[in-house]
N, C-alpha and C positions, 0 to 999 in steps of 0.2 A: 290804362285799359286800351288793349287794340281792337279794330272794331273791323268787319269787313261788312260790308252792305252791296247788297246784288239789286240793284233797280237799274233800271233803264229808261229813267226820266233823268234826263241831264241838268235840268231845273235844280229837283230833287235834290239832286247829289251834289248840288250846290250850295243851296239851302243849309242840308245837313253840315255842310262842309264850315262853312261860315258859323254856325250855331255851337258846333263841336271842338274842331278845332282852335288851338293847339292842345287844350286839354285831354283831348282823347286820340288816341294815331288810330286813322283812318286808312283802308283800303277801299278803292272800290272798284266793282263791276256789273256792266252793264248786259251780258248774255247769261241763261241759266247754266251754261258749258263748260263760260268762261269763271262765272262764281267759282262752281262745284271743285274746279282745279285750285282755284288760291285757297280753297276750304281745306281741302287734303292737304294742300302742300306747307301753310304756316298753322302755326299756332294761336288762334282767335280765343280771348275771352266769352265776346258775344259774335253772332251771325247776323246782322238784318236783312230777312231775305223777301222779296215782292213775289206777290203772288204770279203776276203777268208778265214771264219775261222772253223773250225772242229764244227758239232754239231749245230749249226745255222747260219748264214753267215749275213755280217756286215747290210744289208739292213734288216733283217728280225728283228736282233737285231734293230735299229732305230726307226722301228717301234713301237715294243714292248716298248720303252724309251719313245718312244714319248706319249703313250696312258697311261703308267704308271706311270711315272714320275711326283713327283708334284712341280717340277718347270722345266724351260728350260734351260739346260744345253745346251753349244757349241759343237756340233758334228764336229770332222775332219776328213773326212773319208781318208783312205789310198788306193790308189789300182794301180795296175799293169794296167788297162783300161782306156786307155785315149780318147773313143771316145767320140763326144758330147751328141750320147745317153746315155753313161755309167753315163757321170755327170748327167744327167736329171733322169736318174730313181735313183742316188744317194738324190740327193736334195728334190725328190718327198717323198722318204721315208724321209725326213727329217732331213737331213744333212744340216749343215751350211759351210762347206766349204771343199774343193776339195784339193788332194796333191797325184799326179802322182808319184808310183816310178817307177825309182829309183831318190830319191829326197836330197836336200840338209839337211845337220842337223842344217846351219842356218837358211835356210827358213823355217823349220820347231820351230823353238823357234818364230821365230818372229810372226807367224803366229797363235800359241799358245799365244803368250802376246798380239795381237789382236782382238783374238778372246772374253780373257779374259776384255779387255777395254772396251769393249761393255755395254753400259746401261742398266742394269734389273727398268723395273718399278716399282716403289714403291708397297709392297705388296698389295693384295687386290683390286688394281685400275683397274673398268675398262674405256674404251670407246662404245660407240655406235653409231650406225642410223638407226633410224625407229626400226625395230623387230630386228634387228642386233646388237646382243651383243659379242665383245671379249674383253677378261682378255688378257692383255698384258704377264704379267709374265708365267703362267700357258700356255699359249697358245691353248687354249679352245675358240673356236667362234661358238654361237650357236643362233637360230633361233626359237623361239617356244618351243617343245620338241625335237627336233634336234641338233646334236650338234658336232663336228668334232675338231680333234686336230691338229694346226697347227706347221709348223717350227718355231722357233727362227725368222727365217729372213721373212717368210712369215707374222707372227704374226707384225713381225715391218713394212712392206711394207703395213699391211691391216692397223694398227693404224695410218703412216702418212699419208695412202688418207683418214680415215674418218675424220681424225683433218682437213684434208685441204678442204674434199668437201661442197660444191659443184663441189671449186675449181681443175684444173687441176696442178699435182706436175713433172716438167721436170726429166727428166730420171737421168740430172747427179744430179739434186737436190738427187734423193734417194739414188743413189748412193752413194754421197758424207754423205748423215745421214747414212746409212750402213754401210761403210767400210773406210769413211774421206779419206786418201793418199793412203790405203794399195792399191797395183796395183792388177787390174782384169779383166778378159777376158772380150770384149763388150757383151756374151752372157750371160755371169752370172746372170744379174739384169732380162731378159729373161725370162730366165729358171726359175727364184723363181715366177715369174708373172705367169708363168702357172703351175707352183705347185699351186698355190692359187690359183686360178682361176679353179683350176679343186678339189678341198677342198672345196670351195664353192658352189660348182655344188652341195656336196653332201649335202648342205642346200636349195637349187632350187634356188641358186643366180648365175645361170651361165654366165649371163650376165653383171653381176653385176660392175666389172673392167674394163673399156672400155680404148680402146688407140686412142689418138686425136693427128693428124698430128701436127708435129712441136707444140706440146703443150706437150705431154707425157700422163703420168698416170691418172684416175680420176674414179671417182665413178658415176654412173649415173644413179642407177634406184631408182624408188621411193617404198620406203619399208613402208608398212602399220605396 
């Protein structure tokens, strides 16, 4: 597993370093600048990226990852803010997964070797419905000339309602294809539903995700 981690606490990356290695090859960097270029330039299993970093800060980096990037790498983002808005505007920029410090150096491996277990679609493959086309891998879902980059987790939560619609997909069902046993807060699956949800707005599908009592997730509008 190669790992690259953007913090800029020297401690840190020490810490990490000692805990981790030789098991896991490590990269690191310590400006959001300097991350954002070894992010493009190698090929990263996971990303661990701090929220507070000199020069651009971890949200603004994710961004830039996610629009640039030509595939989806696992974002984990780190930070000192544990409100449930901090994770929501984390996720929004498209982070895959959340780690409050001050945090464990086991929770942090394992969290990393699941993030890494996660299934990339086979290249090139997409799905669709109607005028709605996403590439699973890439995480690109576009609409016409329109066309928006989604998270990792977002991208998987849009591919299994369009595999499943008409049909409705129950919350622990997604759950359980996201993240199988790893434990997670009841808002998590939430929060990534209205990341996406507000991604697809900026295709005029803002309706598009609907939630049905005691049934869960599902898609329901009809796309020309």
């Amino acid at each position: 597993m190669r790992v690259l981690v953007v913090e800029d606490n020297r401690d840190l990356q020490a810490n990490i370093a000692r805990f981790l290695e030789p098991d896991v090859t490590l990269d690191f960097a310590s400006t959001g600048p300097e991350g954002l270029a070894l992010a493009l330039a190698h090929a990263y299993d996971v990303i661990v990226l701090d929220l507070m970093l000199p020069g651009m800060d971890g949200l603004r980096v994710c961004r830039h990852l996610r629009q640039a990037a030509p595939r989806l790498v696992p974002v984990l983002m780190l930070t000192a803010r544990d409100t449930l808005e901090d994770k929501e505007e984390g996720f929004a920029a498209g982070a895959d997964d959340y780690l409050v410090k001050p945090f464990s150096l086991r929770e942090l491996r394992w969290r990393l070797e699941a993030l890494a277990r996660r299934p990339v679609p086979p290249s090139g493959r997409t799905v669709s419905l109607g005028s709605l086309l996403l590439e699973p891998e890439s995480g690109w879902a576009s609409r016409g000339e329109r066309r928006v980059r989604l998270s990792r987790t977002e991208a998987r939560v849009l591919q299994l309602l369009i595999e499943a619609a008409p049909e409705s997909v129950p919350a622990a069902t997604l759950a359980d294809r996201l993240w199988g046993e790893e434990p997670r807060e009841g808002s998590a699956l939430r929060t990534h539903v209205y990341g996406l949800r507000k991604a697809l707005g900026e295709l005029g599908l803002e309706q598009l995700v609907v939630t049905r009592r005691h049934e869960g997730y599902a898609l329901e509008v009809r796309l020309a």
